[in-house]
C-alpha positions in Angstrom: 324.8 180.9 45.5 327.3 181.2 42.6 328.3 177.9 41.2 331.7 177.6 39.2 332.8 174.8 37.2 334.3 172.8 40.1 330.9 171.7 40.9 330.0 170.6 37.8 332.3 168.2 37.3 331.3 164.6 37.2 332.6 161.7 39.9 333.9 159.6 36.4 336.4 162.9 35.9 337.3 163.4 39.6 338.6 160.1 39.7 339.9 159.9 36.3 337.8 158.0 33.4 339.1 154.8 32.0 338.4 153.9 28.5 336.0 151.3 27.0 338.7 148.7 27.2 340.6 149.1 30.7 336.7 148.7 32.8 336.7 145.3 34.1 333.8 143.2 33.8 334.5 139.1 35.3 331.4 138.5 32.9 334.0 139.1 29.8 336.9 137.9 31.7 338.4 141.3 32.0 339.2 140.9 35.3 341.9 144.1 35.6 345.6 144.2 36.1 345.5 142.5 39.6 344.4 139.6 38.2 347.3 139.3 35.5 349.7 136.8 37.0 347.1 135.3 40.0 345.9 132.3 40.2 342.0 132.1 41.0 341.4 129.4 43.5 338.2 127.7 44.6 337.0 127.7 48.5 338.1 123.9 48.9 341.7 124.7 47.7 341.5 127.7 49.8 340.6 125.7 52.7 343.5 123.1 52.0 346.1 125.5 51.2 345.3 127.5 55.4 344.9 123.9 56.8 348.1 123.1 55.5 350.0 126.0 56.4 348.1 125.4 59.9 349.5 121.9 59.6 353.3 123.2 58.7 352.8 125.5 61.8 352.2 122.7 64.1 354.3 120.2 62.5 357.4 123.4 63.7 355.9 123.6 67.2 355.6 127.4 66.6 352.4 129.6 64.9 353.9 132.3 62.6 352.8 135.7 61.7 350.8 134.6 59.1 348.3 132.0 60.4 348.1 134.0 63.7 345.9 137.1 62.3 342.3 137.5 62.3 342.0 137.6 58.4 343.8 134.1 58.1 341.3 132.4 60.7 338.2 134.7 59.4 339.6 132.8 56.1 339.9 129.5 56.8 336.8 129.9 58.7 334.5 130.9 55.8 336.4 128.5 53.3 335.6 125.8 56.1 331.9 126.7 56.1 331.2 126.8 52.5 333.9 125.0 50.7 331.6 121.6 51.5 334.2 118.5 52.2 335.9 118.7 49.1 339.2 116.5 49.7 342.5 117.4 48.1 342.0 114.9 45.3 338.5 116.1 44.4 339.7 119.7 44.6 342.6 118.7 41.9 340.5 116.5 39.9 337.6 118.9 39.4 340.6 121.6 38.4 341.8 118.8 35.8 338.0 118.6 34.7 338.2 122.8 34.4 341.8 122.9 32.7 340.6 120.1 30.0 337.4 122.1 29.6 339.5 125.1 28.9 338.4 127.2 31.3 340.1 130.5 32.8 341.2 130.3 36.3 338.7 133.0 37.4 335.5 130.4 35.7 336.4 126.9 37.0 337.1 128.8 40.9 333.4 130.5 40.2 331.8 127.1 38.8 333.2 125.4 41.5 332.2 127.5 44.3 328.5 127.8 42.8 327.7 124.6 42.1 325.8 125.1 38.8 323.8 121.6 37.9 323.2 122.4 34.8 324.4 124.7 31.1 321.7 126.9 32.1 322.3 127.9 35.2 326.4 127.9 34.9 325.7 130.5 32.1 324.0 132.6 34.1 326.5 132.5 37.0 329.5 132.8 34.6 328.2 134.7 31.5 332.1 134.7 30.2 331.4 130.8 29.0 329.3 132.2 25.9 332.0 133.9 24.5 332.0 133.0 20.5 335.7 132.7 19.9 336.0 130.6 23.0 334.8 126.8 21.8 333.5 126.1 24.8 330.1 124.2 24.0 326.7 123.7 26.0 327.1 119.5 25.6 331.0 120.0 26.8 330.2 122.4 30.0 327.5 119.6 30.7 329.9 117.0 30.5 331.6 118.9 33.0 329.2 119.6 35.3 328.0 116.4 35.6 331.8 115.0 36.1 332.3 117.4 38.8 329.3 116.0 40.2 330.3 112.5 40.1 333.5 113.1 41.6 332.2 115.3 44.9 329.5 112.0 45.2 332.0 109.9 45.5 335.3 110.9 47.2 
């Protein structure tokens, strides 16, 4: 068959190609333009923030709109079953430990959720926390760490 230029034409121009800068890559904290103004939380703040608006629902004597669909209980659900039994304090006191570490949003919600127990393997799961201009150091992401620990031990 004859084949015109059409079907030469990659996927990257169909769709319309996006420079070096705008490609998002959570490794380098470039999370894209949804991310701008949102807040990342962890699975145990997810978990207290649909238990809570469960709790306002019953408190009213009336479900709304919200907590009745399927994707709010497939939610809560999966924030139940791997969030652990992180209380409300712990959940604010291990985002404390993230905001004095000077973590983004995006790192302390994946560092919680992943549980790294050491600099080694947070680095891996988070490459972002070797940026250079960032100060963020392998003794203070320890420190960390092992705080978070501590505090999940003993609420």
């Amino acid at each position: 068959g004859v084949s015109d230029s059409r079907d030469s034409m990659s996927a990257a121009l169909c769709i319309g190609r996006k420079s070096a800068e705008d490609v998002e890559d959570a490794g380098e904290l470039r999370l894209g333009p949804d991310f701008d103004d949102a807040n990342c939380l962890s699975l145990a703040e997810v978990k207290i923030v649909c238990e809570s608006k469960v709790a306002d629902d019953a408190e009213q004597a009336e479900e709304t709109s919200t907590t009745r669909t399927r994707v709010f209980e497939k939610t809560l659900a999966y924030a139940k079953r791997f969030s652990g039994n992180t209380s409300s304090t712990a959940a604010a006191a291990i985002r404390e430990l993230h905001n004095n570490s000077g973590l983004h949003d995006f790192e302390g919600a994946a560092i919680s959720n992943l549980k790294p127990q050491d600099w080694d393997e947070a680095k891996t799961l988070v490459p972002s926390l070797e940026q250079e201009d960032r100060g963020l150091t392998e003794e203070g992401i320890q420190a960390m760490l092992d705080e978070m620990s501590n505090v999940r031990k003993f609420e």
